[in-house]
C-alpha positions as CSV (number, residue, x, y, z in Angstrom):
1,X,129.8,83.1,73.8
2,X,126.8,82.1,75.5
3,X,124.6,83.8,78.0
4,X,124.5,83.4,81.4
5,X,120.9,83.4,82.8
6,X,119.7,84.1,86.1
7,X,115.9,83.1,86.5
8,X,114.0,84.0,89.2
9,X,110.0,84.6,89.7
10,X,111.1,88.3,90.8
11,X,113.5,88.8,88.1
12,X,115.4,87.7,85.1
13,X,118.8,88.7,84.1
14,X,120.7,87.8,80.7
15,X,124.9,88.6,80.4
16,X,127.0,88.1,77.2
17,X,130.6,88.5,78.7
18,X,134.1,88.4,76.5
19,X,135.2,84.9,75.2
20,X,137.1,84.4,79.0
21,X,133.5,85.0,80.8
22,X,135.1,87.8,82.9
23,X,134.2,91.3,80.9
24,X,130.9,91.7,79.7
25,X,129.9,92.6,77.0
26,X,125.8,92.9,76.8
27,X,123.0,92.5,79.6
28,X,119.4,92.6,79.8
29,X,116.8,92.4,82.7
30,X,113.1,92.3,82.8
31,X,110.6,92.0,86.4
32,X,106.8,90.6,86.6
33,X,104.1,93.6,87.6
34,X,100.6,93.2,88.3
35,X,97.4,95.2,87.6
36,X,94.9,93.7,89.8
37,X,95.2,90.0,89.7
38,X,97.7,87.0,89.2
39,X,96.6,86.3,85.4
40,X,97.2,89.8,84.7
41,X,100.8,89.6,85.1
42,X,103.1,91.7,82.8
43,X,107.0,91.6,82.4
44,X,108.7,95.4,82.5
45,X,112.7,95.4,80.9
46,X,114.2,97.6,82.9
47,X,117.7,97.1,81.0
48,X,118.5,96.0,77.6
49,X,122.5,97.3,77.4
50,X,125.4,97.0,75.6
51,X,128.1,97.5,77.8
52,X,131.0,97.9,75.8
53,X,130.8,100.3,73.2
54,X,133.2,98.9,70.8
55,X,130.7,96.3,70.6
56,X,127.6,98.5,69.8
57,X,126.1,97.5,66.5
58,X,126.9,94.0,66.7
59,X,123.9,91.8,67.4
60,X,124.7,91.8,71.1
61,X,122.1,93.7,72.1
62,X,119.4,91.9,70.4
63,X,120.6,88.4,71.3
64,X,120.4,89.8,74.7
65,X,116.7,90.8,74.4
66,X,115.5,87.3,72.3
67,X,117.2,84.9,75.3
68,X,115.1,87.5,77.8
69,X,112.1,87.2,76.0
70,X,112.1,83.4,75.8
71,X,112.9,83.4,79.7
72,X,109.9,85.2,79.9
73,X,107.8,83.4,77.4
74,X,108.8,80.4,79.7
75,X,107.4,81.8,82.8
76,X,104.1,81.6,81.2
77,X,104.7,85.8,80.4
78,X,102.7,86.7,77.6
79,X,103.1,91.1,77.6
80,X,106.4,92.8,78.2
81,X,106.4,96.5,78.4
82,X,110.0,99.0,77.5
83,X,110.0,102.6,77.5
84,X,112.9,103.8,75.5
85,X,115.0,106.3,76.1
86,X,117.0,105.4,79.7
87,X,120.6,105.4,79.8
88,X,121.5,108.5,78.2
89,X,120.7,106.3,74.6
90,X,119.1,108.3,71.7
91,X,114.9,107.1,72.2
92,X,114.6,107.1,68.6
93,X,117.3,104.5,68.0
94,X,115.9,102.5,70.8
95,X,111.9,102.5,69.5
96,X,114.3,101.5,66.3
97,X,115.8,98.8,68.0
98,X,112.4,97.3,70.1
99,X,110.6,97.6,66.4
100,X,112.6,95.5,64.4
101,X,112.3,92.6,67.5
102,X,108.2,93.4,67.2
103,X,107.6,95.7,69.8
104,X,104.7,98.1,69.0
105,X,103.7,101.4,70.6
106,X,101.0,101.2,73.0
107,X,99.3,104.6,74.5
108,X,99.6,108.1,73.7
109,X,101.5,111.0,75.1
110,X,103.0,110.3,78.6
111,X,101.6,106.9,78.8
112,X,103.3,105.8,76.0
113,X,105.4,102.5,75.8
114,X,106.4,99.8,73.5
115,X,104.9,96.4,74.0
116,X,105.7,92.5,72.7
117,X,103.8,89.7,73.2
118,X,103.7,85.9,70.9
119,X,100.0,87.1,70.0
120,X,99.3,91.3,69.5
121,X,96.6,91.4,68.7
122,X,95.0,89.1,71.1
123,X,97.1,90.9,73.6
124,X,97.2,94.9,73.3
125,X,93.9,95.9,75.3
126,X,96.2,94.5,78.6
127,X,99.2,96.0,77.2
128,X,97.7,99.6,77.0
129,X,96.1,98.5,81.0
130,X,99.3,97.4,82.2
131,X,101.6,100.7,80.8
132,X,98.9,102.7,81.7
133,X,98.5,101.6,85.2
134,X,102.8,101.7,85.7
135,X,102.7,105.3,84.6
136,X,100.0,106.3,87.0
137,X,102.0,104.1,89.6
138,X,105.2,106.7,88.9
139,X,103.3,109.7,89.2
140,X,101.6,108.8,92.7
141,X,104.9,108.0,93.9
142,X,106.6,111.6,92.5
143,X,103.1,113.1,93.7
144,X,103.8,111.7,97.6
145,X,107.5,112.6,97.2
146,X,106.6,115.9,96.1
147,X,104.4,116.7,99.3
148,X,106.7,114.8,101.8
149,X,109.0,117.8,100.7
């Protein structure tokens, strides 16, 4: 099986289908954000999923989310941002799951996120900005929504 990558400056996608490359079998998607300028660029995943759950627990998911992470490491991306918990999954197994492929927490309470990047510690200060600044980013949106009612 190998994955199927689809590389764009606005996206990257990664798909692990059957052995015939019609059913698939794993998938994982990441976008570039901004804070304020170019060089403070930071990759979001918005998906990391194993689609067929007789194939949960397998390695699938992981070899899903290294191939993303060196597309993004490619693009010159050096912070990628996951909040766990989305698709109905249990959070805890996901923070599991980001931790043992080196994702650390970054911020506290509602701002709080899980961040990798090739150097941490050289890195975290514009981790914390970047989660920070997406969460903010949510709540104006659900703030404007909320008085367009």
């Amino acid at each position: 099986m190998r994955p199927m990558i689809i590389s764009t400056p606005e996206n990257i996608s990664i798909t692990v289908t059957d052995d015939a490359g019609i059913r698939p079998i794993a998938t994982a998607s990441a976008n570039p954000h901004f804070l304020h300028h170019p060089e403070e660029r930071y990759w979001w995943i918005s998906r990391v999923l194993v689609t067929d759950q007789a194939q949960r627990g397998k390695g699938y998911g992981g070899m899903v989310l290294d191939q993303l992470l060196a597309e993004i490491v490619k693009t010159g991306g050096r912070v990628v941002i996951v909040t766990p918990g989305g698709y109905g999954a249990d959070p805890a197994r996901q923070i599991a799951f980001y931790e043992a492929h080196d994702f650390f927490k970054v911020g506290e309470g509602f701002e709080v996120h899980w961040a990798w990047n090739p150097d941490p510690v050289a890195m975290q200060n514009l981790a914390v900005r970047a989660a920070g600044a997406l969460v903010r980013r949510v709540a104006e949106t659900q703030e404007a929504q909320d008085q367009a009612d």
